[in-house]
C-alpha positions as CSV (number, residue, x, y, z in Angstrom):
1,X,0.0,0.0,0.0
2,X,1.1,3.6,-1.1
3,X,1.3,5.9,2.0
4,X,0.5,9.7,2.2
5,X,3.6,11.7,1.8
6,X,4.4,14.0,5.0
7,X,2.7,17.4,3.3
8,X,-0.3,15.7,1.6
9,X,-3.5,16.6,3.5
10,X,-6.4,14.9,2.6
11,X,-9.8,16.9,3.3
12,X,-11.0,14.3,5.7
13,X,-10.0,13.3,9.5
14,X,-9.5,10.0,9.3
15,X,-7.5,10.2,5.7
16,X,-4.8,12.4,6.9
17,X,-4.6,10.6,10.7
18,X,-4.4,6.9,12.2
19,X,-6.1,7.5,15.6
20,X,-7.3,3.9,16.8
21,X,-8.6,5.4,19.6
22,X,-10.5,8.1,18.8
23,X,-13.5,7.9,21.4
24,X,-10.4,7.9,24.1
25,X,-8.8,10.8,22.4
26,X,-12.0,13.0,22.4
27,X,-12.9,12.2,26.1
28,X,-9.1,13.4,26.9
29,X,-9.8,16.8,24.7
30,X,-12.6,17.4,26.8
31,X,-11.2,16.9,30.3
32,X,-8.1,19.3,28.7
33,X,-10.2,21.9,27.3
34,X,-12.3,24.7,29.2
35,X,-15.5,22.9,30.3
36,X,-18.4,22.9,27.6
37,X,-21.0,20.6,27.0
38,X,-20.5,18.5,24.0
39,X,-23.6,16.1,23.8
40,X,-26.7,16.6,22.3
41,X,-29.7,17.1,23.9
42,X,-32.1,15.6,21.8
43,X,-30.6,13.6,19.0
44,X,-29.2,9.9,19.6
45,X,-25.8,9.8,19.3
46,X,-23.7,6.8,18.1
47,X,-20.7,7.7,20.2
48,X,-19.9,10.4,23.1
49,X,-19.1,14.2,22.8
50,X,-20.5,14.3,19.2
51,X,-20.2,18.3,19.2
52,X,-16.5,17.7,20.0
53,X,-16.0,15.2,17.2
54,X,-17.3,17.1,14.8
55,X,-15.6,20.2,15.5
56,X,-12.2,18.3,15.7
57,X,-12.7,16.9,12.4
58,X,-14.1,20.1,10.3
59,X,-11.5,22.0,12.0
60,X,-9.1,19.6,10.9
61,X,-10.7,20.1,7.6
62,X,-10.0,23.5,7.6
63,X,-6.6,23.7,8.6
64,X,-5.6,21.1,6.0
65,X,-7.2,23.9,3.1
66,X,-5.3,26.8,4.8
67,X,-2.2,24.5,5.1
68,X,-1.7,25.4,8.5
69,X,-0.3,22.2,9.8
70,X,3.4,22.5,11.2
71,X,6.0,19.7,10.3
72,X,9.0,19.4,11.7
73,X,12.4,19.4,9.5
74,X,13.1,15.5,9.8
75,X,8.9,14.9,8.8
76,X,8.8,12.8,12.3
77,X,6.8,15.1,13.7
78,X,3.4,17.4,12.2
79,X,1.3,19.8,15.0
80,X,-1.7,22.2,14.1
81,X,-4.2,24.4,16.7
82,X,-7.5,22.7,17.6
83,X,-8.2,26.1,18.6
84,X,-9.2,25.3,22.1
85,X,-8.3,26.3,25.4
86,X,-7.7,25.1,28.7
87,X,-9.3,26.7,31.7
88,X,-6.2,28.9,32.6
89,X,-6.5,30.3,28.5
90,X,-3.8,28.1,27.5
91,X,-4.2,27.2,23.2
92,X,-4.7,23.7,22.5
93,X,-2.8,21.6,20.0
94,X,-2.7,18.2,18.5
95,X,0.4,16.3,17.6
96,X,1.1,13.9,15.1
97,X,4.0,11.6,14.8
98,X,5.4,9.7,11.6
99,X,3.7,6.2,11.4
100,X,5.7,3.4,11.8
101,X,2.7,0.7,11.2
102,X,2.5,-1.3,8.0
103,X,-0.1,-2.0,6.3
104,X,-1.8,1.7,6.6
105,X,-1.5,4.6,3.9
106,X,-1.5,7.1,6.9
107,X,2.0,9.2,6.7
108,X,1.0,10.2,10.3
109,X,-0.3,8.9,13.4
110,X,-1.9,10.6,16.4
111,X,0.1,11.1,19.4
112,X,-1.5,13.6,22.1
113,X,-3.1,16.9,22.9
114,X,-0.9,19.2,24.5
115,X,-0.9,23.0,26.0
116,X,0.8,25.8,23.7
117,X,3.5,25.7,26.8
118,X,4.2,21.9,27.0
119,X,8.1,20.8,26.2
120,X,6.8,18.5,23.3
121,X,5.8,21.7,21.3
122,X,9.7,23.0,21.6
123,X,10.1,20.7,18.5
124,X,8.6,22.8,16.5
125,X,10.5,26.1,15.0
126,X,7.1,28.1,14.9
127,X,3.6,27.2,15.9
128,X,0.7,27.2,13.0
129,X,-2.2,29.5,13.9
130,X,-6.0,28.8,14.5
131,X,-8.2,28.0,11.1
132,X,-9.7,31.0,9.8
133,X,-13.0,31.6,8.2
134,X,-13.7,34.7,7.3
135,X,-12.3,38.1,6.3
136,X,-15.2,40.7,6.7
137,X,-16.4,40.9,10.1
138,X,-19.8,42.0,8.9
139,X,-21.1,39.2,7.6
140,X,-21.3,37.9,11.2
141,X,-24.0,40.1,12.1
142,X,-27.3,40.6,10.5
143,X,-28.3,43.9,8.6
144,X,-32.0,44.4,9.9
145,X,-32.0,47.1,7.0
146,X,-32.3,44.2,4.5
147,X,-35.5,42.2,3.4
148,X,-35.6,38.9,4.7
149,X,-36.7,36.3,1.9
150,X,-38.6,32.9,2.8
151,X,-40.0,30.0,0.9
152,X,-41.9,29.2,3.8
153,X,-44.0,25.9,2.0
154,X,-40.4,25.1,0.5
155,X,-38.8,25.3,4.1
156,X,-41.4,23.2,5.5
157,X,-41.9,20.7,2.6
158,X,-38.4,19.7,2.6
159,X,-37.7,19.8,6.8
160,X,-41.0,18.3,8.3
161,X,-39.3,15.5,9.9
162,X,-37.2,18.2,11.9
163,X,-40.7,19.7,13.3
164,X,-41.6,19.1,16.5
165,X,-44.3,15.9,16.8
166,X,-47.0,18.3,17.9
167,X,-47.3,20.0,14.9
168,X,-46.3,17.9,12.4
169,X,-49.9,16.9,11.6
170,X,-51.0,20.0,11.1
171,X,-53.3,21.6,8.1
172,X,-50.6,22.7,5.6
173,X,-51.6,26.4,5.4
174,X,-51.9,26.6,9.3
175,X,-48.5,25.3,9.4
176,X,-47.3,28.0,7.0
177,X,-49.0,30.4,8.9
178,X,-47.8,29.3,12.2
179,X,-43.9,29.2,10.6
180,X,-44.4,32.8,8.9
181,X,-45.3,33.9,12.0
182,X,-41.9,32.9,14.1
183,X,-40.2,34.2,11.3
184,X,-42.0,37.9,11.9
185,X,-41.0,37.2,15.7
186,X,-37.0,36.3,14.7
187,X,-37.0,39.4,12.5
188,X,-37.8,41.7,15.4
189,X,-36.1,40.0,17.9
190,X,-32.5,40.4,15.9
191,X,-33.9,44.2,15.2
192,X,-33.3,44.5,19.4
193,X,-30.8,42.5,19.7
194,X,-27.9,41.4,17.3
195,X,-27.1,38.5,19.2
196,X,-29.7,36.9,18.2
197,X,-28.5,35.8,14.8
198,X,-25.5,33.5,15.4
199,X,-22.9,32.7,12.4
200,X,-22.1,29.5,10.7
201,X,-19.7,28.2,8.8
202,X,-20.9,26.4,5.9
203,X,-19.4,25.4,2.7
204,X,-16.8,28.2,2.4
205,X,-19.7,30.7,3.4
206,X,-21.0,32.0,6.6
207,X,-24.3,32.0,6.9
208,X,-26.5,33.1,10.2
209,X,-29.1,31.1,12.3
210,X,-32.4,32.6,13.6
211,X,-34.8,31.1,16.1
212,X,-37.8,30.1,15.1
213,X,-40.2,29.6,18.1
214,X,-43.5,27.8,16.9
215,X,-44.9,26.6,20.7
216,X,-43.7,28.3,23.3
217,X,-42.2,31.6,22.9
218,X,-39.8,31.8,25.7
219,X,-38.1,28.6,23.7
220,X,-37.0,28.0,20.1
221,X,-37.8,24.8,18.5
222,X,-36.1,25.1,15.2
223,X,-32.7,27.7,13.8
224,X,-33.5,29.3,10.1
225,X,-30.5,29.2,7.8
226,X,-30.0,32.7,6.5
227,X,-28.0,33.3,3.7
228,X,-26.5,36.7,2.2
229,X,-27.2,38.1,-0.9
230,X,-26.5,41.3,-2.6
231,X,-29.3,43.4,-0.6
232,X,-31.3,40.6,0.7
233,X,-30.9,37.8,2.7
234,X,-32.5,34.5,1.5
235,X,-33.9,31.3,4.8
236,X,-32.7,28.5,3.1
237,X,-33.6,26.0,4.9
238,X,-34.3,24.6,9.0
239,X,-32.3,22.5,11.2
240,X,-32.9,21.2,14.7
241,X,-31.2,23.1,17.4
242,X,-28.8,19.9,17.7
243,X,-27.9,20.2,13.7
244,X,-27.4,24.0,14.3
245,X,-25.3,24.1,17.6
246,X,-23.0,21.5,15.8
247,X,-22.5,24.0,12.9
248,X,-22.2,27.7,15.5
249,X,-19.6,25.7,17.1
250,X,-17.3,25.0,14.7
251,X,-16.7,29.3,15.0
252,X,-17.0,29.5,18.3
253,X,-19.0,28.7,21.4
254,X,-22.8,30.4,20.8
255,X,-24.0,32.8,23.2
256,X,-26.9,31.0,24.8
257,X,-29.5,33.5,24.7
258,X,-31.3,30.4,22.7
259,X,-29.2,28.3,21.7
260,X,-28.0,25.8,23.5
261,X,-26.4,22.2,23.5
């Protein structure tokens, strides 16, 4: 078998890395990092912290298209910045070391997690920076001065199964009425308070989540993907407040006015 070479990086994970134990690995990022909940709340997962797994592996995927991956001189030894922290503030990195299995087309093979200040990290002449995604600051906030465009029957169509149970049942055109109407209520809401619309990273884009609160209205039940356009912005689509904390994380923890993990 023909293994990687030492500066080919592969857009996914588990391409680039051998990490046999990965479930081990994540449970030790998590004890390193600042404290943050990394389950879901209301979606089954097949294996624990699936927040953190994610965000390790897109991040990963991101880093490997900005080519911020440091290798050491004698290709032994590869490190990039998970972009966590520790409590104290400390950056977190992950490092690899050359693989020595056969049998595997891995170049590299996952060694630890360590703090920016560790002795292991001396190996390396400079230390890569955290992945970047984006280079106007405004597109992170929501311009309440543009019109806000909605297929609502489209949305709802194509995302029923994300509904909540109580009103999945529902008369189509009460349904679209109910929807249209926690749009209205996201709209003002972000008009008082810009928080409100948190970023996402999606595809090269970033694209902003709104709450759409359809029973209660102290509580959201669904996030509305808002994407920019050139003097509009267009709701794309719906996801579960699982689907869209998983995506707001991968930039950076959300506030938690309403969403939450």
């Amino acid at each position: 078998m023909e293994k990687n070479k030492p500066y080919d990086f592969p857009e996914h994970f588990r391409d680039f890395v051998f990490m046999p134990k990965f479930d081990d690995n994540i449970e030790m990022l998590a004890s390193m990092a600042e404290p943050e909940n990394w389950d879901y709340q209301s979606t089954t997962a097949s294996h624990p912290k699936p927040i953190l797994r994610n965000y390790l592996t897109y991040t990963y995927k991101r880093v490997a298209e900005e080519r911020k991956i440091a290798i050491t001189s004698d290709e032994e030894f590869a490190c990039w910045n998970t972009g966590l922290i520790t409590k104290k503030q400390e950056p977190l990195f992950a490092i690899l070391e050359k693989n020595k299995l056969d049998g595997l087309a891995h170049y590299w093979h996952f060694w630890k997690f360590c703090r920016k200040g560790e002795w292991d990290l001396n190996k390396f002449s400079s230390l890569p920076e955290m992945a970047h995604y984006f280079d106007d600051p405004s597109v992170l906030v929501f311009d309440t001065r543009k019109e806000l465009r909605v297929n609502v029957e489209h949305i709802i169509e194509d995302n029923l199964e994300r509904f909540p149970a109580e009103i999945k049942t529902m008369n189509p055109f009460g349904l679209q009425n109910l929807v249209k109407g926690a749009i209205d209520t996201a709209s003002e809401r972000v008009k008082r308070n810009y928080k409100t619309a948190i970023p996402q990273y999606y595809q090269g884009a970033i694209q902003l989540l709104l709450p759409l609160t359809l029973l209660d209205p102290s509580r959201a039940d669904l996030a509305l993907v808002v994407e920019r356009f050139s003097g509009f912005y267009r709701g794309s689509t719906c996801l579960t407040l699982d689907m869209a904390y998983n995506n707001a994380r991968q930039l950076a923890r959300p506030d938690r006015d309403w969403l939450t993990p």
